[in-house]
N, C-alpha and C positions, 0 to 999 in steps of 0.2 A: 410581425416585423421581419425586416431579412436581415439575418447576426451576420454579413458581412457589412451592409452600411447601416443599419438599425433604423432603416425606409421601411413603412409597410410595404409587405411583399404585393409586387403588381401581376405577378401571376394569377390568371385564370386557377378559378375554383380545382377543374380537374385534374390540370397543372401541379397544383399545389397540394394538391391529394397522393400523386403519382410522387412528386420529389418529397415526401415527408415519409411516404410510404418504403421508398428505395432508402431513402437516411437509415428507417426502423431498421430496414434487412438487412444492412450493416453493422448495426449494433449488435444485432441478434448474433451475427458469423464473429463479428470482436469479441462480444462475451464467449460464445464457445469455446475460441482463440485461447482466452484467458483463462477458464476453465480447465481447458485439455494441458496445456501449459503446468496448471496447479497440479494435475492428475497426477504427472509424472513426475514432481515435486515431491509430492505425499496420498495418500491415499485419500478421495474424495468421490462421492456419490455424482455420477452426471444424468441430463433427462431425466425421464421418469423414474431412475434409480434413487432421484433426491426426494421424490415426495412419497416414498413406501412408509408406509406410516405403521411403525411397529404394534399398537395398541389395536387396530385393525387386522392384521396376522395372527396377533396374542388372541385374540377374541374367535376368532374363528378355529382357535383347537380349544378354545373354553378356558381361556387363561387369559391374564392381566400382562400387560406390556413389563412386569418385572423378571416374567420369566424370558424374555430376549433379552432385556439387558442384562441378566445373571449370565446369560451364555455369550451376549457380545460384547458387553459391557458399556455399550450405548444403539442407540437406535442407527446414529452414523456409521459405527462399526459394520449394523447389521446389514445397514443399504449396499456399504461397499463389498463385503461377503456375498452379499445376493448378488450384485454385477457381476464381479468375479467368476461365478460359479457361472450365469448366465451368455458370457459371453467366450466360456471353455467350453464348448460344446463336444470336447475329441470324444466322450465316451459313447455320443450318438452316431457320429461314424461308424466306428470301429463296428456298431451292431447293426449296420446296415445289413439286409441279407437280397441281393440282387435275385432277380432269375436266373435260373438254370440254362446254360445255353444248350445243354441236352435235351433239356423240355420242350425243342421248337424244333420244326421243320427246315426250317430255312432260316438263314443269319437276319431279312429282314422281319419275319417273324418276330424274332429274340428283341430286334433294336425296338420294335413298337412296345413288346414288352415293355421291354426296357423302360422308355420312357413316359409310360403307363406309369410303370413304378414312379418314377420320378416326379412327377405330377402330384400324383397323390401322397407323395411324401411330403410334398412342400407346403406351404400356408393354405387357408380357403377360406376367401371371403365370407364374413357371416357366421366363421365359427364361431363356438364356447370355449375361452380361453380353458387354457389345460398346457401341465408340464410335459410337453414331447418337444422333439425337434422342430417339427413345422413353426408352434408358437414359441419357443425362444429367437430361431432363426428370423422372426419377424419384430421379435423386441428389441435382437442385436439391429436392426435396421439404425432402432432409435439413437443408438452409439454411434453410427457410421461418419457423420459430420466431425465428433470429436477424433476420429481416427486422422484427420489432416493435419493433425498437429501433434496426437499425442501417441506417443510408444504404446504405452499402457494400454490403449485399446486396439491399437494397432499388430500388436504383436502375437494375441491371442488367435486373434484373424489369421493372421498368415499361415499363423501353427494349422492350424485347423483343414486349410486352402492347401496346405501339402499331404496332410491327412488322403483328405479327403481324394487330391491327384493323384496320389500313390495307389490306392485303393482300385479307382475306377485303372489305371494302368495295366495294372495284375487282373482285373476282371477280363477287358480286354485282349491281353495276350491271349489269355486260354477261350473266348470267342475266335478270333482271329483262328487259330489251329484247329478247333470245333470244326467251322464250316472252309476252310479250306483256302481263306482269305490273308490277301496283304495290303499293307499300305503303300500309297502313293509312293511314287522318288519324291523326298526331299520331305516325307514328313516321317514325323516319329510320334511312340505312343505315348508320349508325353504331352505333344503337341493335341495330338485327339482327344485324349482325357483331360488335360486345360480346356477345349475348344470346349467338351462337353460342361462342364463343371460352368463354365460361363455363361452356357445356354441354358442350362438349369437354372442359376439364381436368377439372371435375367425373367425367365418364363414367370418364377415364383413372385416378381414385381407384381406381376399382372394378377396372378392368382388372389394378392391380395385385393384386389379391385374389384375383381368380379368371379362368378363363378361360369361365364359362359366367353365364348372366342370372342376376343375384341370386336374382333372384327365380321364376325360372322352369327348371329343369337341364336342361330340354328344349332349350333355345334356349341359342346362344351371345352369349360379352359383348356382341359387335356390335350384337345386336339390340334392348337399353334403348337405348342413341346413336341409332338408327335411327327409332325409333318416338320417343324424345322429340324428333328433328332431325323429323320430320313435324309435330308438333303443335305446333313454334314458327315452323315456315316456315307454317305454314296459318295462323295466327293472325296472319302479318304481314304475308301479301299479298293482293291478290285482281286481277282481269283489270281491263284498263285498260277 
């Protein structure tokens, strides 16, 4: 029937596949709405942080689901604990250990390096889940929709996103003086190390999809990060 005039609906089968289907996707972004909404409220489990099922965790150290609610005092507790912790990632920063810009010949040496590293730090399609950066960084994905609304998940983000700016900043400067390089007029190393940190998660989308270039099956993922980490470092330095 169609709930504006309570007519069977005259749309076409595919039609009516399509408008039920866009209705659903609505619901789905309201309820998140609602959700992220309550987050900032009170503390509350969202995504797959709500169906962590303690009696499942209890068991795999050889213990009964009483010994997480003795420490969290319900299983709810325990989800929100777990997000919490999964979605502060500052201490995985902080131990990043980049390349050495001493270790390379030449600055673009160092940048391929570089985002060598970079690559391999992020997700890989196909892995075996494991507590590192790569797979939190890909589980904080599943929070990201609740971030349009709510602080709570938003705000860990951000912490992290100046972390991690700062960091690449100070790497930067002492490449720059290493090989003998400066930046553009009118840009700063604020602006390169946002640029970079942007073109990292971005690349890391992809990582999760596959393990080989989009667009090229010859070549692996590393190699779009590599080549696009070339053509924004050339575009923003030149010799002093």
């Amino acid at each position: 029937m169609d709930a504006s005039s309570g007519r069977r609906s005259t749309l076409p089968k595919p039609a009516a596949r399509r408008r039920y289907v866009e209705i659903g996707e609505l619901a789905v972004l309201e309820q998140i709405q609602r959700d992220s909404e309550a987050l900032d409220a009170r503390a509350i489990p969202v995504g797959p942080f709500a169906r962590l099922d303690a009696n499942a965790v209890a068991a795999q150290d050889g213990k009964t689901r009483g010994a997480i609610t003795n420490v969290f005092g319900s299983q709810a507790a325990f989800q929100v604990a777990t997000m919490e912790l999964a979605l502060s990632a500052g201490d995985w920063i902080a131990a990043i250990e980049y390349p050495k810009p001493a270790a390379y010949a030449t600055a673009d040496d160092w940048v391929d390096a570089f985002f060598e590293h970079e690559s391999a730090r992020g997700p890989r399609h196909g892995a075996e889940p494991a507590v590192d950066y790569a797979m939190l960084w890909a589980l904080w994905l599943s929070a990201v929709p609740y971030g349009l609304w709510s602080e709570t998940i938003g705000r860990p983000s951000l912490e992290e996103h100046k972390e991690w700016t700062g960091l690449l900043a100070e790497l930067l400067r002492d490449v720059l003086d290493h090989f003998g390089l400066q930046l553009q007029e009118g840009v700063t190393v604020t602006d390169l190390s946002s640029a970079i940190e942007n073109l990292v998660e971005g690349a890391w989308l992809n990582q999760c999809f596959t393990t080989r270039h989009p667009l090229d099956d010859s070549e692996p993922i590393s190699t779009a990060l590599v080549r696009a980490g070339r053509l924004l470092w050339r575009g923003a330095v030149r010799p002093r």
